[in-house]
C-alpha positions as CSV (number, residue, x, y, z in Angstrom):
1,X,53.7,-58.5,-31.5
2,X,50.2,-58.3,-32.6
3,X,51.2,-56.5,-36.0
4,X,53.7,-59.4,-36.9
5,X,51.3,-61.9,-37.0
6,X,49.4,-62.7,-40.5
7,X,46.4,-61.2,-41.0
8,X,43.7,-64.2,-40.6
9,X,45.7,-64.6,-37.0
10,X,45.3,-61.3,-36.4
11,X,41.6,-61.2,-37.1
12,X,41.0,-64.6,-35.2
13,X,42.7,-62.6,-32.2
14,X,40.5,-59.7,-32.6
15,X,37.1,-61.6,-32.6
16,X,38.2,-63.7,-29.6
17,X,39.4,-61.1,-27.6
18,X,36.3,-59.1,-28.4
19,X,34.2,-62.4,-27.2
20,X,36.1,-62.7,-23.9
21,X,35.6,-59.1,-23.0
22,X,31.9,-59.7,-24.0
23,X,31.9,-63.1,-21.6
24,X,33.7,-61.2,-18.7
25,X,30.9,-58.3,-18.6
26,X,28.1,-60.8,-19.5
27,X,25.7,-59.1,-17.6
28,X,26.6,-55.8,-18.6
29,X,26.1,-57.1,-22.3
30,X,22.7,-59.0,-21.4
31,X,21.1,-56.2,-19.6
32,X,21.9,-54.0,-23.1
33,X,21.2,-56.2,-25.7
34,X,17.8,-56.4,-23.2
35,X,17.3,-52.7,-23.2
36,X,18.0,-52.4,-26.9
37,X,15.2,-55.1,-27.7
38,X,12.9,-53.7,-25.9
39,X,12.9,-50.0,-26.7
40,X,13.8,-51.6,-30.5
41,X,10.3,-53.1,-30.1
42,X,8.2,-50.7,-28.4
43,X,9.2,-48.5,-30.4
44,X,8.2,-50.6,-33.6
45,X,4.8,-51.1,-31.7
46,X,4.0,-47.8,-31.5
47,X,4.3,-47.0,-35.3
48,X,2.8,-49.9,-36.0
49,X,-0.4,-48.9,-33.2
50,X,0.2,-45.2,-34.9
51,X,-0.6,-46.8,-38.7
52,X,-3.6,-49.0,-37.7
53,X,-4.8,-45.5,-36.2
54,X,-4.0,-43.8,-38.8
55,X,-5.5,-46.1,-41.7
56,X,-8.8,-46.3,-39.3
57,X,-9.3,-42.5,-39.6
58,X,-8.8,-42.1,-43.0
59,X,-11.2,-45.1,-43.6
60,X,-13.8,-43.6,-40.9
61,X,-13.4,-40.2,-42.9
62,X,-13.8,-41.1,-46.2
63,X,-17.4,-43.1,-45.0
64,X,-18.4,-39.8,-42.8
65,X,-17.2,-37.6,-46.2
66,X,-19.5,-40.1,-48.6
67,X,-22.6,-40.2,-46.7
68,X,-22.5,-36.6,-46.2
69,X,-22.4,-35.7,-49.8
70,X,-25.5,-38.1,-49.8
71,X,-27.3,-36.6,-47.1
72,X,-26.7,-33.0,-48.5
73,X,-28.3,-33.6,-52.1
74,X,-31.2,-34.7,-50.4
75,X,-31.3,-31.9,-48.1
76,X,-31.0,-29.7,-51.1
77,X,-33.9,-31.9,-53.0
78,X,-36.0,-31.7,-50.0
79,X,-35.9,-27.9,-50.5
80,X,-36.3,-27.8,-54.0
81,X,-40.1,-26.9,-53.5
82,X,-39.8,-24.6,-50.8
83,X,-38.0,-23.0,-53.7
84,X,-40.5,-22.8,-56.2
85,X,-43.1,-21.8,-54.0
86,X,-40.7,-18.7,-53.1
87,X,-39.9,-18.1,-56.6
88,X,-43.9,-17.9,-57.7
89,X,-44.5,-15.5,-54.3
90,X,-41.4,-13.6,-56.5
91,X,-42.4,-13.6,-60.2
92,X,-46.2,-14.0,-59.9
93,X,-46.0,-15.8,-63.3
94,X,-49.5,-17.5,-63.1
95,X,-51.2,-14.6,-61.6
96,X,-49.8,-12.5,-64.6
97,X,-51.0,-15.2,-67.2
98,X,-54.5,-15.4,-65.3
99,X,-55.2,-11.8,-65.6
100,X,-53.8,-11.6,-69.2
101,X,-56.2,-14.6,-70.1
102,X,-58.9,-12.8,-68.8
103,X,-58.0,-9.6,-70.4
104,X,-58.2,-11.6,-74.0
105,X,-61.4,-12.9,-73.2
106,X,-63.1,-9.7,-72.3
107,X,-62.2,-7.5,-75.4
108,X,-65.7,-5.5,-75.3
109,X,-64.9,-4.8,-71.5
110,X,-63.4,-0.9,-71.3
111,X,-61.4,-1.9,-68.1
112,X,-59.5,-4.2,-70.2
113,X,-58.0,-2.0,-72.9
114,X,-55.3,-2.6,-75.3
115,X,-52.9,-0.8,-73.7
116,X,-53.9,-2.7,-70.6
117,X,-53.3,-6.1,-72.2
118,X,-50.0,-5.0,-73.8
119,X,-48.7,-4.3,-70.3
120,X,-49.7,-7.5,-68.9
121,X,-47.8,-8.9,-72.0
122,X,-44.7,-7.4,-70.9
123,X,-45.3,-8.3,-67.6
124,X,-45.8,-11.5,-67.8
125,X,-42.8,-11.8,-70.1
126,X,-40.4,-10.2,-68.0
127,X,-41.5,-12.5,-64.4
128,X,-41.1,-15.4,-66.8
129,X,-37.7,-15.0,-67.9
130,X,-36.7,-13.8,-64.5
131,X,-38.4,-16.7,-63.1
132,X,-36.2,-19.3,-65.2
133,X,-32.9,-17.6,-64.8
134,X,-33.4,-17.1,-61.1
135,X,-34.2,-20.7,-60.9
136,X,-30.7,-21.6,-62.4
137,X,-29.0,-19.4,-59.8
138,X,-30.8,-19.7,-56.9
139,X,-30.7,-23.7,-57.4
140,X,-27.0,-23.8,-57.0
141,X,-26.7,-21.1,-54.3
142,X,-29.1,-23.8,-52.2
143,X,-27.0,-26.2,-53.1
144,X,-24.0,-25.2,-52.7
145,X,-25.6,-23.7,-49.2
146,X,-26.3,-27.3,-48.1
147,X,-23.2,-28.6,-49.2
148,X,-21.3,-26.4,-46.7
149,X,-23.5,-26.7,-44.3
150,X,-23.7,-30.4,-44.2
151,X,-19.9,-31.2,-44.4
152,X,-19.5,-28.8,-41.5
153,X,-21.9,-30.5,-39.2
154,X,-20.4,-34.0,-40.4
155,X,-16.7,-33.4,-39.5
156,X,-17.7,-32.5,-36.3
157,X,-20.2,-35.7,-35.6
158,X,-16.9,-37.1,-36.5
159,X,-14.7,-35.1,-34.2
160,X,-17.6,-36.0,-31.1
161,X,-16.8,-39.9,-32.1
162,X,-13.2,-39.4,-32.4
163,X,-12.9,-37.8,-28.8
164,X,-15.6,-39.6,-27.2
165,X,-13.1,-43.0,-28.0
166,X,-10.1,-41.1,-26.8
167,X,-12.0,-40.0,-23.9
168,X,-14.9,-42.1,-22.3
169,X,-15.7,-40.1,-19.7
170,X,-16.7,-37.4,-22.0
171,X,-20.3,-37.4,-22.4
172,X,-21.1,-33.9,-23.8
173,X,-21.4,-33.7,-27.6
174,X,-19.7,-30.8,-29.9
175,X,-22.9,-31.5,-32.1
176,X,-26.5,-32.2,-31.2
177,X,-29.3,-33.1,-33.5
178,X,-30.7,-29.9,-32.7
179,X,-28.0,-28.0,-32.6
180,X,-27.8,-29.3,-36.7
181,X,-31.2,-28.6,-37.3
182,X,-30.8,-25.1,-36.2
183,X,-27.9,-24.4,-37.9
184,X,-29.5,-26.3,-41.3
185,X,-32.0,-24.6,-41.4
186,X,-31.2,-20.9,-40.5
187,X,-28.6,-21.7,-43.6
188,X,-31.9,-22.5,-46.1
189,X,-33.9,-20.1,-45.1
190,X,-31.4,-17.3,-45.7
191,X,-30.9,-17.7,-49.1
192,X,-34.4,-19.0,-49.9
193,X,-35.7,-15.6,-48.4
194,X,-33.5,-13.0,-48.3
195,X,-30.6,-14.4,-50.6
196,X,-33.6,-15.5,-53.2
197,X,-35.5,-11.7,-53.1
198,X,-31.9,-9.9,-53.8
199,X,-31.1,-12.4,-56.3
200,X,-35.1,-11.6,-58.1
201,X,-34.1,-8.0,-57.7
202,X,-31.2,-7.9,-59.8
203,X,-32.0,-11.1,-62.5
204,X,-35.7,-8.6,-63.5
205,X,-33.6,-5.7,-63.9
206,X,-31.4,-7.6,-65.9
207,X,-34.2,-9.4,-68.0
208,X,-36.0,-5.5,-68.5
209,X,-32.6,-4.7,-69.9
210,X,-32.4,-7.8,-72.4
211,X,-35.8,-7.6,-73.7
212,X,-35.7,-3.7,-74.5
213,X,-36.7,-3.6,-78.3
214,X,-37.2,-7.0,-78.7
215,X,-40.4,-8.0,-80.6
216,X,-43.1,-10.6,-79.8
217,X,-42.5,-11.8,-83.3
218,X,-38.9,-12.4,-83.0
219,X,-38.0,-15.8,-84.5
220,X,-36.2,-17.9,-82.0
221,X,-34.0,-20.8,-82.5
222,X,-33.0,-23.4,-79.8
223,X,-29.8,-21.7,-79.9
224,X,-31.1,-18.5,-80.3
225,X,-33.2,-19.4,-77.2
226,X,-30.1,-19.8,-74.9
227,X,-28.6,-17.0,-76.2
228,X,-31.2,-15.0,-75.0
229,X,-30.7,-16.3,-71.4
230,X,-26.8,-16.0,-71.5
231,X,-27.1,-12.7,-72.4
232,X,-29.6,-12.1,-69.2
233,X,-26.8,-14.1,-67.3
234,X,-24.1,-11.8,-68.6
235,X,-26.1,-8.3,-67.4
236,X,-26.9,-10.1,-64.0
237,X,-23.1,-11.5,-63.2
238,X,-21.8,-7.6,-64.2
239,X,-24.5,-6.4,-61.9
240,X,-23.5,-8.8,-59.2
241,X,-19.3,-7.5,-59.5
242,X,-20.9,-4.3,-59.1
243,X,-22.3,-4.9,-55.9
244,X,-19.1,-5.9,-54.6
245,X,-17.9,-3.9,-52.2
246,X,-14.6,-5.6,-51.2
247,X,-12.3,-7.4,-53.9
248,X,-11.2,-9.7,-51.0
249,X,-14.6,-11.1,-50.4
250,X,-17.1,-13.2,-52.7
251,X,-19.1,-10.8,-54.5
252,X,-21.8,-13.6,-54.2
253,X,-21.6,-13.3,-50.5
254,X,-24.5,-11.3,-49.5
255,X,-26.7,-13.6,-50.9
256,X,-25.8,-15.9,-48.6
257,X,-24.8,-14.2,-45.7
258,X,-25.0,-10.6,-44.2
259,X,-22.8,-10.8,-40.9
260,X,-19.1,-11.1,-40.1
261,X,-17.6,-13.0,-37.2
262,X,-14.2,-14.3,-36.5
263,X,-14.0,-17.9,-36.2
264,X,-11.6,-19.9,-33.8
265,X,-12.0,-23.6,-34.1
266,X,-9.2,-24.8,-32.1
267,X,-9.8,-22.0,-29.2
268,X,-13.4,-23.5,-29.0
269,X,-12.3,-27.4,-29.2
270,X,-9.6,-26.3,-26.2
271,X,-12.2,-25.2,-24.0
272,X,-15.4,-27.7,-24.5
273,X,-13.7,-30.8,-25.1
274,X,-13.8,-31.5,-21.6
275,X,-16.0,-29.6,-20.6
276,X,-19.7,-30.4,-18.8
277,X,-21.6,-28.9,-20.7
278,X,-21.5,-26.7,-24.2
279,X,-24.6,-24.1,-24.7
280,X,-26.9,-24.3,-27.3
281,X,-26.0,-21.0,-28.7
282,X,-22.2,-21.7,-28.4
283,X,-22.4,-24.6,-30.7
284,X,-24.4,-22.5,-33.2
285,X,-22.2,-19.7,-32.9
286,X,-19.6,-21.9,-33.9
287,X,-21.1,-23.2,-36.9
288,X,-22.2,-19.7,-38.3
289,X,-18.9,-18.4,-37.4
290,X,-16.9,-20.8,-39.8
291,X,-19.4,-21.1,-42.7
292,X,-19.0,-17.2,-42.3
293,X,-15.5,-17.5,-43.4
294,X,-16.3,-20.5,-46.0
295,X,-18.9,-17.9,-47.8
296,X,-16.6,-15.5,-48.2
297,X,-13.4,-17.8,-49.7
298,X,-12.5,-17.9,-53.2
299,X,-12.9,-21.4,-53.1
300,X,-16.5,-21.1,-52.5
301,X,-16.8,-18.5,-55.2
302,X,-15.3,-21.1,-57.9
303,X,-17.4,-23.9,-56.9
304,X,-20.6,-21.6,-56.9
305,X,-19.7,-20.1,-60.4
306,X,-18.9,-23.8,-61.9
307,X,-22.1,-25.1,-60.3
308,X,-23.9,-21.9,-61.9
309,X,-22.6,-23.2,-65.1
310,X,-24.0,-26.7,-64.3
311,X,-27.7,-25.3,-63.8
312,X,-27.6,-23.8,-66.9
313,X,-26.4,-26.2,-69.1
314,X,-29.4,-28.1,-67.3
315,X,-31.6,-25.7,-67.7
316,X,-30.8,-25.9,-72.0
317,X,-30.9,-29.3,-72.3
318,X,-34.4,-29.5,-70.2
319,X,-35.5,-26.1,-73.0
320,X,-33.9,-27.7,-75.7
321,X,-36.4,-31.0,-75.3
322,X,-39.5,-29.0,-74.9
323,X,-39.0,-26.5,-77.4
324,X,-37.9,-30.2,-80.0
325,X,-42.1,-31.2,-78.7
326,X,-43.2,-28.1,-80.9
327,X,-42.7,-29.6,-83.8
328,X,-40.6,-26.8,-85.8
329,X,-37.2,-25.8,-85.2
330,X,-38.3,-22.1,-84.9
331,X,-40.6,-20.2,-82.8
332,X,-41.6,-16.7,-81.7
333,X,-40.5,-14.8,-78.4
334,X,-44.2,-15.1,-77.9
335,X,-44.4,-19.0,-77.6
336,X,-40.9,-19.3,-75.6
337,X,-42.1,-17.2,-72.6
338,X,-44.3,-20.1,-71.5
339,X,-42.1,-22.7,-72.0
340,X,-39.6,-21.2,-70.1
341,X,-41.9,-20.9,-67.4
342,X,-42.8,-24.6,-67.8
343,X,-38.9,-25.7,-67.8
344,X,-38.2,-23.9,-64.4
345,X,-41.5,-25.4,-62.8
346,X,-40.5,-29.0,-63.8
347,X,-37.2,-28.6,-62.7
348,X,-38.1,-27.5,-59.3
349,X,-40.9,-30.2,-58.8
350,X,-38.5,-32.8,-59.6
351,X,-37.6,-34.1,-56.0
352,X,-35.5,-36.9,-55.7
353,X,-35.8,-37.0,-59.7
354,X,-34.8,-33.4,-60.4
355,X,-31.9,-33.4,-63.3
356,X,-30.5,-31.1,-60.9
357,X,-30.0,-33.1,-57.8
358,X,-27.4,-35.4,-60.5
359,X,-25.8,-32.8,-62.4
360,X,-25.0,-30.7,-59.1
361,X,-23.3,-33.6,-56.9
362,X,-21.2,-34.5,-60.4
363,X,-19.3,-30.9,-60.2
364,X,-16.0,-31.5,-59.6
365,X,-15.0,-27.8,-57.9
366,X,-17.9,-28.2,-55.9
367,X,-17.0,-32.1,-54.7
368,X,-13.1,-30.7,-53.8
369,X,-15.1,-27.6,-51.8
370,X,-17.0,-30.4,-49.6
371,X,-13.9,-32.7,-49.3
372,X,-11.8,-29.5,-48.0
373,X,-14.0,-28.2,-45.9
374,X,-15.0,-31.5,-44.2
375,X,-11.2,-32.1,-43.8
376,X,-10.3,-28.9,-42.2
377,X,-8.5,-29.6,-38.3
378,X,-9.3,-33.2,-39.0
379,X,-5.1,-34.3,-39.6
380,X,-4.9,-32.6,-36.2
381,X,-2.7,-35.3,-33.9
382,X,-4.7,-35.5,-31.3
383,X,-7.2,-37.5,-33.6
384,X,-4.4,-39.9,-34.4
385,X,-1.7,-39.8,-31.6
């Protein structure tokens, strides 16, 4: 009968026959429309409470990330003099000039022949220009040292005050002062000692093979100045492929590190997240473990090798403006050595104020090195569930 009837009537039919089913089970329909609201809302809660969450880590992450790219250029400034009182133990530049100076002052004396002098010459020559282009190196490998280093302690004085607001009856620390200080400065004191006395070994060889046949008289340009370096640069980055003794790893890497470990972040975090107490040497081991792995990445390589070219280029412009003080746009090999000397010297004393310090923290592969390796296991969901 239904289908005879036009179709407004037969909608109007429809809607009130739907309402008095719906009036019949009232209850039914209240108790669901109930239900429906309230999972409808919790459930709207809960991404809502998962978004604040989520916007408060990344904005607690990005303030941890910035203040520890601060706190790691002034790590690396702190230790720019430790560095050039290592490189002067290295290339015993003054100590050369000293005895060559009294050499020239004691002509009638027999101990101090010609020959004599002309060795101290060469000597004092070659711990120069090993002096200045170790300084370019050996300046980024610290910095790029503390860089690491820093970002890895930071995430993880960010991981202890993410769990310790997840879980307040957690009272042991991931990362303790000392446990940073440790770690900090076994990092520096590699490469400033052992990293720094390879890194001599292999930049004098290179510089003995540069300078063969080159006279004292040699005109020299400003350009013709860094050439010479570059070309020192060129012997001692072949020299350092050469030492490589797996494609697969840095071939920068022993000058930063000599061990191997595995490293099993999310294993360790497991274990001691809840647990009383975390050793001293359990934490460390932890820290050396990953910057192991960090050291011997290719992202670490590029960073290094672009902040290698940073140093450089510092080191020209800061030759470039002493060499534009002599008053002539060409000088001999003879009156370079010194300067070059000079240049390294003032770079390394510069603090705070070192051209360095700027040009380094301005690298862009180096900046996306620190940004990934503070981020690493920090989108894990426990930090944001």
């Amino acid at each position: 009968a239904l289908l005879l009837l036009p179709p407004s009537t037969l909608v109007m039919e429809t809607v009130k026959a739907g309402l008095s089913a719906l009036w019949r089970n009232k209850w039914k329909t209240l108790l669901g429309v109930s239900v429906s609201y309230f999972v409808l809302g919790r459930w709207l809660q809960d991404n809502h409470n998962l978004r604040i969450r989520k916007e408060a880590l990344a904005a607690s992450k990005e303030r941890y990330f910035v203040s520890s790219q601060k706190n790691a250029d002034l790590q690396f400034a702190k230790l720019l003099s430790l560095l050039e009182e290592r490189l002067q133990k290295l290339c015993p530049v003054q100590v050369t000039l000293e005895k060559l100076q009294a050499a020239s002052q004691a002509k009638n004396d027999p101990s101090f022949t010609a020959t004599k002098r002309a060795m101290l010459w060469d000597l004092l020559k070659v711990e120069s220009l090993t002096k200045t282009v170790a300084t370019a190196y050996a300046a980024s490998m610290l910095f790029t040292t503390m860089r690491v280093g820093v970002n890895i302690v930071t995430r993880y004085i960010l991981i202890d005050s993410l769990l310790s607001k997840q879980h307040q009856h957690q009272t042991t620390k991931l990362m303790q002062d000392h446990v940073q200080e440790a770690f900090l400065s076994s990092r520096a004191s590699f490469v400033i000692e052992s990293g720094l006395a390879s890194l001599v070994r292999v930049v004098r060889a290179a510089v003995v093979k540069v300078l063969e046949g080159k006279s004292d008289r040699l005109s020299l340009r400003v350009e013709d100045t860094e050439r010479l370096v570059d070309q020192i640069r060129q012997e001692v980055d072949q020299e350092v492929t050469k030492l490589q003794s797996n494609p697969l790893r840095s071939p920068w890497r022993s000058f930063f590190y000599t061990r191997e470990s595995a490293f099993d972040y999310r294993g360790f975090l497991e274990q001691h997240m809840s647990a009383d107490e975390v050793t001293h040497d359990a934490k460390l081991q932890l820290l050396e473990n990953e910057a192991v792995n960090i050291f011997n990445s290719p992202e670490l390589t590029n960073a290094l090798l672009a902040t290698h070219d940073r140093a450089f280029l510092t080191l020209y412009s800061s030759l470039s403006s002493q060499l534009s003080l002599q008053n002539t746009p060409v000088v001999t090999l003879a009156k370079v050595i010194p300067l070059l000397s000079r240049v390294s010297t003032m770079l390394l004393q510069g603090g705070d104020f070192s051209p360095l310090v700027t040009d380094f923290s301005n690298t862009p592969l180096s900046l996306q090195l620190s940004r990934s390796i503070f981020e690493t296991y920090l989108d894990d969901e426990r930090f944001t569930s």
